[in-house]
C-alpha positions as CSV (number, residue, x, y, z in Angstrom):
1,X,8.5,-29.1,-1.9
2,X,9.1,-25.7,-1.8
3,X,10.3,-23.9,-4.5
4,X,13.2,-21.2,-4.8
5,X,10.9,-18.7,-6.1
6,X,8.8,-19.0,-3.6
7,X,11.2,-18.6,-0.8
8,X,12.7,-15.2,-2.4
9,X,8.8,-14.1,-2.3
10,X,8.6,-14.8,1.1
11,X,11.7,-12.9,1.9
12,X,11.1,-10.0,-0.5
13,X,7.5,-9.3,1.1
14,X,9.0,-10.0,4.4
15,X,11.4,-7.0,3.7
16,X,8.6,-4.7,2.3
17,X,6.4,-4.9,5.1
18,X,9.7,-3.9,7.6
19,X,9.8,-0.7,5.6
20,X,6.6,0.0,4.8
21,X,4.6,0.2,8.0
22,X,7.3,2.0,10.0
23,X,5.8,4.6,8.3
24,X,2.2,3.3,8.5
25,X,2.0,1.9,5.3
26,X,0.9,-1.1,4.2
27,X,2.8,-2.0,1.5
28,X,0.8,-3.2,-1.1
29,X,2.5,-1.2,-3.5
30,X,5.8,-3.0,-2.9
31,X,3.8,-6.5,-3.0
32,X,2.9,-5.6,-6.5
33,X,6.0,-5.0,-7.4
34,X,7.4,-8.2,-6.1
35,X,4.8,-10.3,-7.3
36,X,5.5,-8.4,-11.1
37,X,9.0,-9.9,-11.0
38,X,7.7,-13.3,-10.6
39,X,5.9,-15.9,-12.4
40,X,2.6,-14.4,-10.8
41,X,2.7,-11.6,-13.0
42,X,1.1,-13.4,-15.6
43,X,-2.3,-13.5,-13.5
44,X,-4.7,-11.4,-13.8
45,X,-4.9,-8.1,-12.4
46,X,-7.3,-8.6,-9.9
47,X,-6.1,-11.9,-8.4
48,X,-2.6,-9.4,-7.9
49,X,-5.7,-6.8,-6.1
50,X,-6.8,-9.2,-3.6
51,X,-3.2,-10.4,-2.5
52,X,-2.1,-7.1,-2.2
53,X,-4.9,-6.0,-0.4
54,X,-5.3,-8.6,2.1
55,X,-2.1,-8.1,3.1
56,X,-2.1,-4.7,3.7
57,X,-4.7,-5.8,6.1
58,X,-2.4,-7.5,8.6
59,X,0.3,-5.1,8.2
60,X,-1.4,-1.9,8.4
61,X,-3.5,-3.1,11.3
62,X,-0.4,-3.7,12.9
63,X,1.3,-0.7,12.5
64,X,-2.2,1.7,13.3
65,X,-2.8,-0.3,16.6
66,X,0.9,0.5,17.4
67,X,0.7,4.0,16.5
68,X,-2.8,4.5,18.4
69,X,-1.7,2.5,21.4
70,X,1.4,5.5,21.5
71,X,-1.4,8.0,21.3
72,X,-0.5,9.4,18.0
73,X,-4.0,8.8,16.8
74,X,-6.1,12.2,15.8
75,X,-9.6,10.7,14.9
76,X,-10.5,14.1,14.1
77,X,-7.8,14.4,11.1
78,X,-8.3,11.3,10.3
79,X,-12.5,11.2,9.7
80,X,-13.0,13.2,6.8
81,X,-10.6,11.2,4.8
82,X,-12.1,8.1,5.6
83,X,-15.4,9.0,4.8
84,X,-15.0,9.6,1.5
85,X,-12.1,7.6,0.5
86,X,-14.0,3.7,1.4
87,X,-16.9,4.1,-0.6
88,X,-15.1,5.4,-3.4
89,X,-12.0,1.8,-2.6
90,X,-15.0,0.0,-2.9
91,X,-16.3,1.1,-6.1
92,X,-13.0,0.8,-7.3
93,X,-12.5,-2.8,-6.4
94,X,-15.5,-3.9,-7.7
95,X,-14.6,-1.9,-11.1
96,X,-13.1,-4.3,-13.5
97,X,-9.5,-2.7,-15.0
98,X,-7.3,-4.8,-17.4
99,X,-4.8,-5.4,-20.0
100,X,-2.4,-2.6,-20.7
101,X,-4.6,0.1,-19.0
102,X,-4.1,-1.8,-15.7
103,X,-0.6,-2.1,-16.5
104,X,-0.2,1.8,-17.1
105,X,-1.6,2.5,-13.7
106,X,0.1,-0.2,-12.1
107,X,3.5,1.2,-13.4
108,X,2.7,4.7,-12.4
109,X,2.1,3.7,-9.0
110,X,5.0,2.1,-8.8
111,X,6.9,5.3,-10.2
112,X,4.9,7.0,-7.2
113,X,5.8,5.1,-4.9
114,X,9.6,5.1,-5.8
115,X,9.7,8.7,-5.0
116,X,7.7,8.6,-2.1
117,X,10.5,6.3,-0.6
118,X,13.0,8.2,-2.0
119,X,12.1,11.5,-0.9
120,X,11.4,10.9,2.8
121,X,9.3,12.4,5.1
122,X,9.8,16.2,6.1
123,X,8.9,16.4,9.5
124,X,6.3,19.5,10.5
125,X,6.7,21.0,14.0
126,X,3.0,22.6,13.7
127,X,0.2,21.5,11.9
128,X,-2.8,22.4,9.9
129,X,-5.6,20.6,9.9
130,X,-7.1,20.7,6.4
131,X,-10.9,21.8,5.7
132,X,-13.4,19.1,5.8
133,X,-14.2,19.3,2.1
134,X,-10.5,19.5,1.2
135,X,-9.7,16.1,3.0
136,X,-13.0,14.7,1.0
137,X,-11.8,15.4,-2.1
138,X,-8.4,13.7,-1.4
139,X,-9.7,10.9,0.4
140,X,-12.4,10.3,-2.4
141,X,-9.9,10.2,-5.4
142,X,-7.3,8.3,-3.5
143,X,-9.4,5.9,-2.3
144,X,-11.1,5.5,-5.9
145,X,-7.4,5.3,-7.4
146,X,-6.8,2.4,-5.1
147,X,-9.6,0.4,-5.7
148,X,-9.1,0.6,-9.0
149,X,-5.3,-0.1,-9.2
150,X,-5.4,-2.2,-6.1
151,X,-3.7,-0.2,-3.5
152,X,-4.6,0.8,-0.1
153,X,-3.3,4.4,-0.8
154,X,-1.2,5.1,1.5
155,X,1.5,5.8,-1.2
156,X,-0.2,8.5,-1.8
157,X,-2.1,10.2,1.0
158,X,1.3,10.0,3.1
159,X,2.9,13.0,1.0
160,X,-0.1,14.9,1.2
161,X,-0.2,15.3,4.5
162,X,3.1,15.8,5.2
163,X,3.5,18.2,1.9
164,X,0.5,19.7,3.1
165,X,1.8,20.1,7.0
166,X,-1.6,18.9,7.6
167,X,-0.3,16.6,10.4
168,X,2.6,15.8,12.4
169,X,4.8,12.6,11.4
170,X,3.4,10.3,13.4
171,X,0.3,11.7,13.4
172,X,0.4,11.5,9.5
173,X,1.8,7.9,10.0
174,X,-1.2,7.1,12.1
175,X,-3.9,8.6,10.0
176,X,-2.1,6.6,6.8
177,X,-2.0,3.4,8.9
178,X,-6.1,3.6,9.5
179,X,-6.8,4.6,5.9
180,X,-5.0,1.8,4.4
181,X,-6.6,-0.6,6.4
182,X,-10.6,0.4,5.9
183,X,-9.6,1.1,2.2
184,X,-8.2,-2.3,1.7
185,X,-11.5,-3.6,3.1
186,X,-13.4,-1.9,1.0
187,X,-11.5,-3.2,-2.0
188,X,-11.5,-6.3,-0.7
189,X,-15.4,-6.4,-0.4
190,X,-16.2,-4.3,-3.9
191,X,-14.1,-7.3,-5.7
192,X,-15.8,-9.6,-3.7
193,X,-19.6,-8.0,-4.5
194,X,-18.4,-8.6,-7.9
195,X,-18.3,-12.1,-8.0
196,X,-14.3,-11.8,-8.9
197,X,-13.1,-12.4,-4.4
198,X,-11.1,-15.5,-5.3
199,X,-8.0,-16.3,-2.5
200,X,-6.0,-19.9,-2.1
201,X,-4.8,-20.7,1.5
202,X,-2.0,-22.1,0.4
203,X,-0.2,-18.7,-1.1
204,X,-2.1,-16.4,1.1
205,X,-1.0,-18.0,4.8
206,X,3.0,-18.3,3.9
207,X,2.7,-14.9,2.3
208,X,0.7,-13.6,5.4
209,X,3.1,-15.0,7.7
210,X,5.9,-13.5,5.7
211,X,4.4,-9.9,6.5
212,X,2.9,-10.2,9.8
213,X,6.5,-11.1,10.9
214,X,7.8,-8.3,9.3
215,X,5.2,-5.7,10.0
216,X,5.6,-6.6,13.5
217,X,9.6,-5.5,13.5
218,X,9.0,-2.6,11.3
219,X,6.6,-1.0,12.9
220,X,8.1,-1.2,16.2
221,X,11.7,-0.5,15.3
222,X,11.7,0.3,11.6
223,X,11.8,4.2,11.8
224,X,14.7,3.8,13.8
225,X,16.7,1.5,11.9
226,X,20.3,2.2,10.9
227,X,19.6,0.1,8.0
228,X,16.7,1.1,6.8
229,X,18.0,3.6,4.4
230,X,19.7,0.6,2.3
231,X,16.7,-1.3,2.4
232,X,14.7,1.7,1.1
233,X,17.2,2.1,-2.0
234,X,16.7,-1.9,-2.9
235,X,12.8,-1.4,-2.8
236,X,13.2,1.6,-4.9
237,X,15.5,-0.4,-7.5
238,X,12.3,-3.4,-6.9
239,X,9.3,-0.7,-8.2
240,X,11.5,1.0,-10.9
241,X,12.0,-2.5,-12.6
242,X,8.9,-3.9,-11.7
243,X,7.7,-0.4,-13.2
244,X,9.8,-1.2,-16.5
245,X,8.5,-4.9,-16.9
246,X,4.7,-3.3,-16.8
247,X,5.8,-0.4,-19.2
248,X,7.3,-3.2,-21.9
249,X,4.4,-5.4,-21.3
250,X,2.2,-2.7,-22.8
251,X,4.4,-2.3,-25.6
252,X,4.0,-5.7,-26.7
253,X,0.8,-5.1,-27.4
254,X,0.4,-2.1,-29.5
């Protein structure tokens, strides 16, 4: 039978992906979060990793193949990130981080990612392109960051590029939508060369289902939803208590 808890999961993750990849994210920030309100926030930090990352898999690839299918795609913008940030996601996922030092990062990316959806995104009407070396450096400590905290970093290279004007909105949605993706991979496979890759079908298909249905309405219509603005304000009240739950955790133990 299927339990209550288990249904408001389903519809909470359902919820997150809608937002999160109308803006080419893949949401594995606001999976955290819901995941630290339950039961399975007793587990151990990198069982929460995996989940999170492997489904920002389905989500992000659905929201990049929809934004490069519209052409908003610019390989070029998007290389030198990549380059640097999945080597650096996979060194982070095979990194082992625990115990109230997860916990702080964990509740600072939640903070993070609070203001990210609650500032928006400030449109540019003419880009720069960053340096080379620039987008390496940002790529490389996001995607180390990620790995380690078990994000895809999309959080977080989103408001550099638009704070930056280093790339149009969808553009920047686009770019975001990739790097996710590959940087969830590489999580993904750095946990997994570290003998610690350790998924059960029967959490990870109804939760896969929950965001594959909900990436595929967000990233079609979500950017244009007259709703979306109250749905953003309930994930934002989701990270800041997740956020708090983390923060007293760690104060438990000192």
């Amino acid at each position: 039978m299927v339990s209550t808890e288990l249904v408001l999961v389903l519809l909470a993750l359902f919820a997150v992906a809608s937002l999160y990849s109308s803006v080419g994210l893949g949401g594995a920030s606001g999976y955290l979060a819901v995941l630290s309100l339950t039961t399975f926030a007793s587990s151990e930090s990198i069982w929460l990793k995996q989940y999170a990352w492997s489904l920002n898999l389905i989500v992000a690839g659905i929201a990049f193949w929809r934004y490069h299918k519209s052409g908003h795609h610019v390989r070029n913008l998007s290389l030198p990130f990549i380059s640097a940030s999945v080597p650096m996601a996979a060194l982070g996922g095979f990194m082992l981080v625990e115990g109230a030092v997860y916990d702080a990062l964990l509740s600072l990316a939640f903070i993070l990612a609070a203001w990210r959806l609650l500032s928006g995104d400030a449109g540019v009407s003419e880009a720069v392109r960053p340096s080379a070396t620039k987008a390496a450096v940002v790529g490389g400590g996001i995607g180390l960051a990620s790995g380690v905290i078990g994000l895809g970093g999309g959080i977080f290279l989103l408001p550099a590029l638009m704070l930056g004007r280093w790339a149009k909105a969808k553009e920047a949605a686009a770019t975001t939508a990739l790097f996710v993706w590959l940087n969830s991979l590489a999580g993904l496979a750095g946990a997994g060369v570290a003998g610690r890759l350790d998924l059960d079908p029967s959490l990870l298909i109804p939760f896969g289902i929950a965001v594959l249905a909900g990436g595929s309405i967000g990233s079609r219509y979500g950017s244009t939803s007259s709703s979306q603005k109250g749905v953003r304000g309930i994930l934002v009240t989701v990270l800041i208590l997740a956020a708090t739950r983390r923060a007293l955790g760690i104060l438990q133990l000192l």
